[in-house]
KOLSELUM-511813 format. One line per 10 residues: number of its first residue (from 0); for each residue x, y, z of N, C-alpha, C. Coordinates in steps of 0.05 Angstrom, whole numbers, plus 5000, padded with zeros to 4 digits. Each point is the difference from the previous one (the first is absolute). Layout:
N
NUM = X,Y,Z,X,Y,Z,X,Y,Z; ...
***
This chain:
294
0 = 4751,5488,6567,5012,4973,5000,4987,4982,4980; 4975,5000,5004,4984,4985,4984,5007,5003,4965; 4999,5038,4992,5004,5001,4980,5033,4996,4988; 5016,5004,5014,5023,4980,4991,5004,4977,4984; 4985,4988,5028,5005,4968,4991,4980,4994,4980; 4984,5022,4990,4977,4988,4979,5028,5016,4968; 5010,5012,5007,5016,5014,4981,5024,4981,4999; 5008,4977,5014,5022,4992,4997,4982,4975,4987; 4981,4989,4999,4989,4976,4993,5001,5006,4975; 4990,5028,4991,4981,5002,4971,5036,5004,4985
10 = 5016,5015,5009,5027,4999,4991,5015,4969,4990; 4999,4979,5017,5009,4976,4999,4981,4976,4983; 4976,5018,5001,4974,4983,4980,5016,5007,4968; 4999,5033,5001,5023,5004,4970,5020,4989,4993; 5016,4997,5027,5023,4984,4986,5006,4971,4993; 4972,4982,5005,4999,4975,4994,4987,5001,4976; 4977,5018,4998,4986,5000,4976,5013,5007,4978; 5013,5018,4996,5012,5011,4977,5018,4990,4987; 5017,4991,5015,5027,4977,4977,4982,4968,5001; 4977,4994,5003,4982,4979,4993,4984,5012,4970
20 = 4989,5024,5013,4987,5001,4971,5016,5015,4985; 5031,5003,4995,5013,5017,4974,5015,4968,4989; 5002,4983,5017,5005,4965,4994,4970,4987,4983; 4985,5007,5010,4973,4997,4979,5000,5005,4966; 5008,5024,5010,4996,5021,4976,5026,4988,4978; 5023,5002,5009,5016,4981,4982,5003,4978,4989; 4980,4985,5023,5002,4969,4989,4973,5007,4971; 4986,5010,5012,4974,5003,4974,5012,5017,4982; 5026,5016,4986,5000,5002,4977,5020,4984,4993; 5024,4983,5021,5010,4971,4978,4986,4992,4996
30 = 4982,4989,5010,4973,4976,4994,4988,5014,4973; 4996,5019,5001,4991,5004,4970,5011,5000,4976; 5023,5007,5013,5026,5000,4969,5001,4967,5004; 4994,4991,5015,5022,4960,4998,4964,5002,4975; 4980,5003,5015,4975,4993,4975,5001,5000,4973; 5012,5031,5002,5004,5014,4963,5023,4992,4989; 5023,4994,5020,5017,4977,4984,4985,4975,4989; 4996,4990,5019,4990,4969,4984,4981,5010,4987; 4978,5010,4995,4978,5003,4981,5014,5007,4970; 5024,5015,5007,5023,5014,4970,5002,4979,4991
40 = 5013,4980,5022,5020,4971,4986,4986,4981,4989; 4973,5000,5011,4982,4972,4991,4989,5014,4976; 5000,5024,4986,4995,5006,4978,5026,5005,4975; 5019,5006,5007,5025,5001,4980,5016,4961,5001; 4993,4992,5025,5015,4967,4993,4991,4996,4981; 4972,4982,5001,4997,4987,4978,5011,5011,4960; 4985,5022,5000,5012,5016,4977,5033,4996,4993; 5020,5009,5036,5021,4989,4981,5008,4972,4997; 4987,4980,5013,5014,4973,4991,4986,4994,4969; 4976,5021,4995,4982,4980,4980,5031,5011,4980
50 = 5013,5027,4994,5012,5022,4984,5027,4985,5004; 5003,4991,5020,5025,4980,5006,5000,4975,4983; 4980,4995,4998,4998,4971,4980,4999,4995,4980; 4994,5018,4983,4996,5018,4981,5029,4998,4982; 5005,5024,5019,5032,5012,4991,5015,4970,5002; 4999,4987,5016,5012,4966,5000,5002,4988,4967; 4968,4997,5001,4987,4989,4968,5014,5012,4979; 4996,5024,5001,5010,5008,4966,5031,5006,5002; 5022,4997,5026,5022,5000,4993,5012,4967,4994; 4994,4981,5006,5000,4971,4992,4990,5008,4973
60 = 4975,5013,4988,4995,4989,4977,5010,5016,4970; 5025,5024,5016,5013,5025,4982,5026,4972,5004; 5011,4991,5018,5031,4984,4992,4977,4973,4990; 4984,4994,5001,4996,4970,4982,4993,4993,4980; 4998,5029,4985,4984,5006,4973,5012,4996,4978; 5030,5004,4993,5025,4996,4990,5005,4963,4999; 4981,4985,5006,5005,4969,5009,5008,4998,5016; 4999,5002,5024,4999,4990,5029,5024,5011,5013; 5015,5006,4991,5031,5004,5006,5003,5029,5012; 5025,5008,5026,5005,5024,5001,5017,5011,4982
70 = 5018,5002,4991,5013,5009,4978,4994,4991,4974; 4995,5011,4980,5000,5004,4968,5016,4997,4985; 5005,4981,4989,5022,4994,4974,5010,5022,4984; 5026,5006,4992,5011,5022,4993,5010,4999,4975; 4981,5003,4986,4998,4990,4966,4974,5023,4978; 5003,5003,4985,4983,5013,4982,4973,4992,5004; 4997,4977,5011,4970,4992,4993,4978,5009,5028; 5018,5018,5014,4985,5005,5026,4988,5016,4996; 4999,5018,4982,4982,5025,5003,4989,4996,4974; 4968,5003,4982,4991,5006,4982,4976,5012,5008
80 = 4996,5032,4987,4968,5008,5003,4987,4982,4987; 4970,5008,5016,4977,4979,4999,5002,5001,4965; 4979,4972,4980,5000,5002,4982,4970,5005,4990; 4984,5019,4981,4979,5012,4999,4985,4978,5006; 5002,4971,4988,4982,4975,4989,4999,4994,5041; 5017,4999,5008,5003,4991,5032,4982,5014,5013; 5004,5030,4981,4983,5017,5025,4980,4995,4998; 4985,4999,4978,4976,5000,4988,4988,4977,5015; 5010,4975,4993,4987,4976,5019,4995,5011,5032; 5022,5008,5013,5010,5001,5024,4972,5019,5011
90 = 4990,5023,4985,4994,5029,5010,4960,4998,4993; 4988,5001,5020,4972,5001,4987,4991,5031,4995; 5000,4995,4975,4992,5038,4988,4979,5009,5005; 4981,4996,5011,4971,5006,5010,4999,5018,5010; 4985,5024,5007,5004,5023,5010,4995,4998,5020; 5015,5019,5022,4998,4986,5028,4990,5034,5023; 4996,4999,5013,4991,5017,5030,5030,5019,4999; 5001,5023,5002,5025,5018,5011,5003,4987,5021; 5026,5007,5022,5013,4986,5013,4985,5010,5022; 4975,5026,5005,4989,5005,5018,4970,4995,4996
100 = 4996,4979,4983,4964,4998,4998,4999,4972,5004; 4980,4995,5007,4985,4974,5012,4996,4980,4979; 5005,4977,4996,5003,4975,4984,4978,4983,5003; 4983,4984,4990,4984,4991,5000,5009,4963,5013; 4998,4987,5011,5015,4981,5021,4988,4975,4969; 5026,4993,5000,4994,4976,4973,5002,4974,5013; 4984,4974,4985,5004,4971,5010,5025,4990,4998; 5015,4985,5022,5024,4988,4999,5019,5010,5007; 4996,5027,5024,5028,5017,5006,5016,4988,5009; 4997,4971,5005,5026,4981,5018,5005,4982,4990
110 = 5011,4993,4972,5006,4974,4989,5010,4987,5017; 5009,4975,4998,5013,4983,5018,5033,5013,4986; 5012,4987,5026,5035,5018,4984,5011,4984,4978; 4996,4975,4996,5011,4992,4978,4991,5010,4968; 4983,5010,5007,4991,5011,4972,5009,5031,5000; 5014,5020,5019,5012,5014,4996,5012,5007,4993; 5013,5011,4968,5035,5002,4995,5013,5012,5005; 5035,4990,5009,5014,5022,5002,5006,5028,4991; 5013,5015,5011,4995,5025,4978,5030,4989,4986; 5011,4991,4994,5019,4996,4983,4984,4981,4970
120 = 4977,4985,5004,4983,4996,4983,4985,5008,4991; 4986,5025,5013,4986,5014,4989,5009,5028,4981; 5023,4994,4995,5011,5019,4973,5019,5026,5010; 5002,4995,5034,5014,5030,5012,5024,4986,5010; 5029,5015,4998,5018,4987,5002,5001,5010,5025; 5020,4983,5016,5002,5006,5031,5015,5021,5010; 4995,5007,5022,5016,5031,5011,5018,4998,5003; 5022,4985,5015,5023,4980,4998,5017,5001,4974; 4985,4991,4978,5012,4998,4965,5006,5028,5002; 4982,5023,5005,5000,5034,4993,5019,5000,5019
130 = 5011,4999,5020,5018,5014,5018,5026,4982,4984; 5002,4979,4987,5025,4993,4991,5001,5010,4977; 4982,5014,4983,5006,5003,4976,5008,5036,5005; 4987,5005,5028,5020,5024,5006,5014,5007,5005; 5013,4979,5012,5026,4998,5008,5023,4998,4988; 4990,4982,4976,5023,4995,4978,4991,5021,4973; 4984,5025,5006,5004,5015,4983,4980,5003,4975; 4977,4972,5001,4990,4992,4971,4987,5028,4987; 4992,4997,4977,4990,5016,4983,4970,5005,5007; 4992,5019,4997,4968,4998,5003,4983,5012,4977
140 = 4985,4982,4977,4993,5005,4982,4981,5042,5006; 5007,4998,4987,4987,5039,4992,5012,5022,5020; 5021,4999,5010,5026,5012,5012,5029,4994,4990; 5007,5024,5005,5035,4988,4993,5009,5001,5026; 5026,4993,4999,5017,4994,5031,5001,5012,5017; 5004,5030,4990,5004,5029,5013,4968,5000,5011; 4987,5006,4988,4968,5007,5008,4994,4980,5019; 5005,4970,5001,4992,4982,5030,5021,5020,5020; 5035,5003,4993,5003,5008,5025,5001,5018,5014; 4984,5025,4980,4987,5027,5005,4977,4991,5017
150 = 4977,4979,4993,4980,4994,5018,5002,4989,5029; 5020,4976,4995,5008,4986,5020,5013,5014,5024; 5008,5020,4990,5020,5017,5018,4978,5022,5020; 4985,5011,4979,4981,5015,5007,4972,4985,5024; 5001,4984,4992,4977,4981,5020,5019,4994,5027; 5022,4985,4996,5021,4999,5018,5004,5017,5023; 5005,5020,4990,5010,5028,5015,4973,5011,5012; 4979,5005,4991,4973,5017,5005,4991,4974,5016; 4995,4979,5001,4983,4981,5012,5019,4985,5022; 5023,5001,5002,5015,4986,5016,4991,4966,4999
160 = 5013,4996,4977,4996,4970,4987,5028,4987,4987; 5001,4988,5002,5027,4982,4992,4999,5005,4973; 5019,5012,4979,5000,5002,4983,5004,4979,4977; 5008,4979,5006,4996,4969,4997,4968,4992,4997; 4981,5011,5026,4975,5000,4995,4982,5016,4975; 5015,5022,5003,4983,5022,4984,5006,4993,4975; 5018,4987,4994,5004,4988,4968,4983,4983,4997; 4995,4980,5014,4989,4981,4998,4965,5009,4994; 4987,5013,5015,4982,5013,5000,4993,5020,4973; 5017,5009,4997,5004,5007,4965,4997,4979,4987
170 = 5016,4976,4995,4999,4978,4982,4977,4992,5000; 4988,5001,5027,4963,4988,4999,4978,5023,4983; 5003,5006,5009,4982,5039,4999,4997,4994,4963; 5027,5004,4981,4999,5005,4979,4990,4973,4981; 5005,4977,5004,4978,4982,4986,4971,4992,5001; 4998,5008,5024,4972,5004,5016,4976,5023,4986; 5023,5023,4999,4989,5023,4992,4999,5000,4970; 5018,4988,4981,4992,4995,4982,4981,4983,4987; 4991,4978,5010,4983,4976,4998,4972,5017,4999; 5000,5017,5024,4973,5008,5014,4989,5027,4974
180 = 5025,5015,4985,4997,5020,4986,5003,5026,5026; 5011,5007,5018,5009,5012,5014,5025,5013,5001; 4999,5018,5011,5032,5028,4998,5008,4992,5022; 5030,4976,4996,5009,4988,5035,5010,5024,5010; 5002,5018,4999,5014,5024,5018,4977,5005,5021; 4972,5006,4983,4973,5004,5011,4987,4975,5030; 5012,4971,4987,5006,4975,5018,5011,5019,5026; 5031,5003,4995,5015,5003,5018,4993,5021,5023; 4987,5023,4981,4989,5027,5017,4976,4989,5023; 4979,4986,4977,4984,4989,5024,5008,4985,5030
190 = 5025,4977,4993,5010,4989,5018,5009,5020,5024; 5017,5021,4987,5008,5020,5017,4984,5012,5014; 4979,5006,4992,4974,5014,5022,4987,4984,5016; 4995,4964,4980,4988,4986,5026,5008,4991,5028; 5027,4997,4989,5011,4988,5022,5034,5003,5010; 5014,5020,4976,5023,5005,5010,5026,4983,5001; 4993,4974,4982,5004,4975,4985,5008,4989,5027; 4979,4993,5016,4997,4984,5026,4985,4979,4991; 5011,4982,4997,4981,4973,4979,4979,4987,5031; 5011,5005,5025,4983,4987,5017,4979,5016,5021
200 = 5000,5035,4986,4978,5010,5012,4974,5002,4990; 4986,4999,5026,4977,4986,4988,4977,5038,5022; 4983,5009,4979,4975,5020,5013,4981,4998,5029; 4997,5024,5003,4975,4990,5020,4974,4996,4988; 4996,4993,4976,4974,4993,4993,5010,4975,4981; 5027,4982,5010,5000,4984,4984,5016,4990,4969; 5007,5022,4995,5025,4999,4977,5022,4989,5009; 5008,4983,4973,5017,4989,5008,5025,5006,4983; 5040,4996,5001,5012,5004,4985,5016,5015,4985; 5011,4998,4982,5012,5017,4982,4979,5029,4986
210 = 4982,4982,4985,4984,5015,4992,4966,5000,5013; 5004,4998,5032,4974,5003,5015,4982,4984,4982; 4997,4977,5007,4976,4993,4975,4976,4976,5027; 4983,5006,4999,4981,4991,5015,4993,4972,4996; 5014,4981,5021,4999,4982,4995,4969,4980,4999; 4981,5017,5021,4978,4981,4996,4994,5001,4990; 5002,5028,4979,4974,5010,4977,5008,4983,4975; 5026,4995,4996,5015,4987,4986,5015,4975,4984; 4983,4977,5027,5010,4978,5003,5002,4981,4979; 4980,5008,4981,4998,4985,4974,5022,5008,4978
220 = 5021,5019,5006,5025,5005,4990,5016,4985,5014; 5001,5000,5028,5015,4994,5013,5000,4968,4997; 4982,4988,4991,5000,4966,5002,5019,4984,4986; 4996,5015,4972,5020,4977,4986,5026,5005,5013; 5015,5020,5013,5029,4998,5020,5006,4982,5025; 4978,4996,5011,5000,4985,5026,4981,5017,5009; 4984,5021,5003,4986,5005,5025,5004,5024,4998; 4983,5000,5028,5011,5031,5015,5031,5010,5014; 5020,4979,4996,5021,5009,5022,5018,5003,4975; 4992,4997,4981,5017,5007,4967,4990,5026,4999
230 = 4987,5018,5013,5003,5029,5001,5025,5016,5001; 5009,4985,5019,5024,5012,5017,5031,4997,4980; 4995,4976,4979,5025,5002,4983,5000,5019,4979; 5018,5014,4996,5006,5027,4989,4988,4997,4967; 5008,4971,4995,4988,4994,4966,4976,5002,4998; 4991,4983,5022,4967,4993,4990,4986,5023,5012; 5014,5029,5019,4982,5020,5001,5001,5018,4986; 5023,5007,4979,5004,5004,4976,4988,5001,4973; 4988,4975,4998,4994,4979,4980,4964,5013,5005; 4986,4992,5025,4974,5006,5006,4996,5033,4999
240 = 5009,5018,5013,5001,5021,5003,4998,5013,4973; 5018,4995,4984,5010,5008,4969,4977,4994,4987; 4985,4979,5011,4978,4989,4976,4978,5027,5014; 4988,4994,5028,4991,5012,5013,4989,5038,4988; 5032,5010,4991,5002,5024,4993,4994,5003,4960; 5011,4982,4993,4994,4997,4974,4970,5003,4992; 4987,4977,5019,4967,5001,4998,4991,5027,5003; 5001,5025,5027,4994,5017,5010,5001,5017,4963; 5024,5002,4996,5006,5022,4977,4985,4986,4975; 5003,4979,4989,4972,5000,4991,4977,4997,4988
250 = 4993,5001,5034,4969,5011,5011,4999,5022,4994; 5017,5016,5017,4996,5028,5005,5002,5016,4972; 5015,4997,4985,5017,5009,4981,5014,5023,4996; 5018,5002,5018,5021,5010,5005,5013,4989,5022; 5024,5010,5004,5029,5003,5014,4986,5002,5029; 4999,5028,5003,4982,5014,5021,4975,4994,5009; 4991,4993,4986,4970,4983,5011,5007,4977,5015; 5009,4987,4983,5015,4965,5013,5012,5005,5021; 5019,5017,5008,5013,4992,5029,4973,5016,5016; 4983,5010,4995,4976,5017,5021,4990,4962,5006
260 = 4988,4994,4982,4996,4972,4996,5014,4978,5020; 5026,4999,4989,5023,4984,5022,4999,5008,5030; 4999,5026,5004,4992,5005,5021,4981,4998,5022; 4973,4982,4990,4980,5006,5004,4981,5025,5007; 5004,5021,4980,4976,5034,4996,4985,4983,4982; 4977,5003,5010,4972,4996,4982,4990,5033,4998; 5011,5013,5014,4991,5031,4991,5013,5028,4988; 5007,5014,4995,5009,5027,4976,5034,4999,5011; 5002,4994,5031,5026,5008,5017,5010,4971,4999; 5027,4995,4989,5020,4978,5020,5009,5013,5023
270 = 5005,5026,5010,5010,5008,5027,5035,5007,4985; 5005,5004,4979,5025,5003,4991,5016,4971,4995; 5001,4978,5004,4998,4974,4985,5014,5002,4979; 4984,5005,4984,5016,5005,4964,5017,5020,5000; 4998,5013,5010,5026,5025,5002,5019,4991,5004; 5000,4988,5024,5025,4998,5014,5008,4974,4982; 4992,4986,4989,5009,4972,4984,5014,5005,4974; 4988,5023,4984,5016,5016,4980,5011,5018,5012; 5016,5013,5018,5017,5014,5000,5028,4981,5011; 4992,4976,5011,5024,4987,5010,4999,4983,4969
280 = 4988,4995,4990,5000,4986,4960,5023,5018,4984; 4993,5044,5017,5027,5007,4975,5019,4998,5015; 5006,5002,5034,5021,4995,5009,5017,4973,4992; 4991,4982,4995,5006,4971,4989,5013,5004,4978; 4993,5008,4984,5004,5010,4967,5017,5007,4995; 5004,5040,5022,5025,4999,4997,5024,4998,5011; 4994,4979,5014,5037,4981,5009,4995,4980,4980; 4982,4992,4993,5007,4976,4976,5018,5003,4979; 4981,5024,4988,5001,5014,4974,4979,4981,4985; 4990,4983,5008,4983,4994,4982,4971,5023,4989
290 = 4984,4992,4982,4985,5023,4992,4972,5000,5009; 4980,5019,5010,4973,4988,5005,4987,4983,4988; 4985,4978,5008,4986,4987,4991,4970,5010,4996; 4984,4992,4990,4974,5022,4989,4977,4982,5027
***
């Protein structure tokens, strides 16, 4: 009798205990996930409102660069490549850090903004002008018609880009690249490996842009445009990047050294880098038909 009722207790002790502690056991692994949620969120918010604000900044300052206006006057005088004398003022030739080496932190990284010029004053025409002068077809000095819309077509199609864009991006690429003494096809290849002509992706170590160009290391290019959030406009990452790679080659003196350079390799290996940058340079080439550049 006794042992019964000691067998019916220890039975009914289990059955209170057990759906208490398998209710335990559940609440302690939501409780841990609600933790590792919020611990995720309070580390990706901030990052995206700062990337949010950002992207804000330099799309205001791609439509206000053209003079304030959203649409562009539809006249000959909207599109002219930069002019050497512009560049020259505009461009500090000083040899500068590859886009992966460390910069030495110079006096005055924050002028006040009025002393900042637009990039439409600093000798680079606006992205806006390039998408209308692609639109209406313009000429682009050291191509003929066919060869932009061999390129245009080819960036278009391979990158899933508005082909309206990819002209435009050509129109930039090739005055840029000439100014700098650069093979714009070589421009374009690089663009293609940095970033896939995603003008607003930005690295996990910090690259920023078209042509990944490191904005802290940088900033003293970046000043005379407005700043750091003039990274993000396609001209002025263009414009820096171009110089950026110009410097690398030469340093380095060569082709292949320079983008190891651009890359940041300080040692024998870019990791395939330069390869892959000249082999999408002959893919470029030949849908252009244009001819290597040296």
């Amino acid at each position: 009798m006794v042992a019964g009722f000691s067998d019916r207790l220890q039975h009914g002790a289990r059955a209170v205990v057990s759906p208490v502690s398998e209710f335990i056991h559940v609440s302690a692994i939501y409780l841990g996930l609600a933790v590792l949620t919020t611990l995720a969120l309070s580390l990706v918010l901030p990052s995206m409102r700062q990337q949010s604000r950002q992207l804000h900044e330099v799309v205001l300052a791609m439509f206000q660069a053209d003079g304030g206006s959203y649409s562009a006057p539809d006249s000959d005088e909207i599109w002219s490549p930069m002019a050497s004398s512009d560049v020259a003022d505009a461009t500090d030739n000083t040899s500068s850090p590859a886009a992966g080496e460390t910069a030495a932190e110079q006096p005055g990284d924050n002028p006040p903004a009025a002393a900042q010029p637009p990039v439409a004053q600093a000798g680079v025409p606006g992205f806006m002008q390039a998408v209308s002068a692609s639109i209406h077809d313009r000429a682009v000095p050291g191509a003929t018609a066919s060869q932009v819309h061999g390129l245009r077509s080819y960036l278009a199609r391979k990158y899933r880009i508005s082909p309206s864009v990819a002209g435009a991006l050509v129109r930039i690429v090739f005055p840029v690249a000439r100014d700098l003494k650069l093979d714009p096809q070589l421009m374009l290849a690089v663009i293609a490996i940095e970033s896939r002509y995603n003008p607003f992706v930005e690295s996990s170590v910090g690259a920023q842009g078209l042509m990944q160009v490191m904005g802290t290391v940088h900033r003293d290019k970046l000043r005379q445009y407005g700043g750091q959030p003039a990274i993000f406009n396609p001209v002025v990452n263009i414009r820096v990047g171009g110089q950026i790679l110009a410097d690398c080659i030469r340093r380095r003196g060569s082709v292949q050294s320079g983008l190891a350079c651009y890359v940041g390799a300080s040692g024998p290996s870019d990791g395939g880098y330069g390869a892959k940058v000249l082999a999408e340079r002959r893919r470029i080439a030949l849908a252009s038909g244009i001819p290597l550049g040296k």
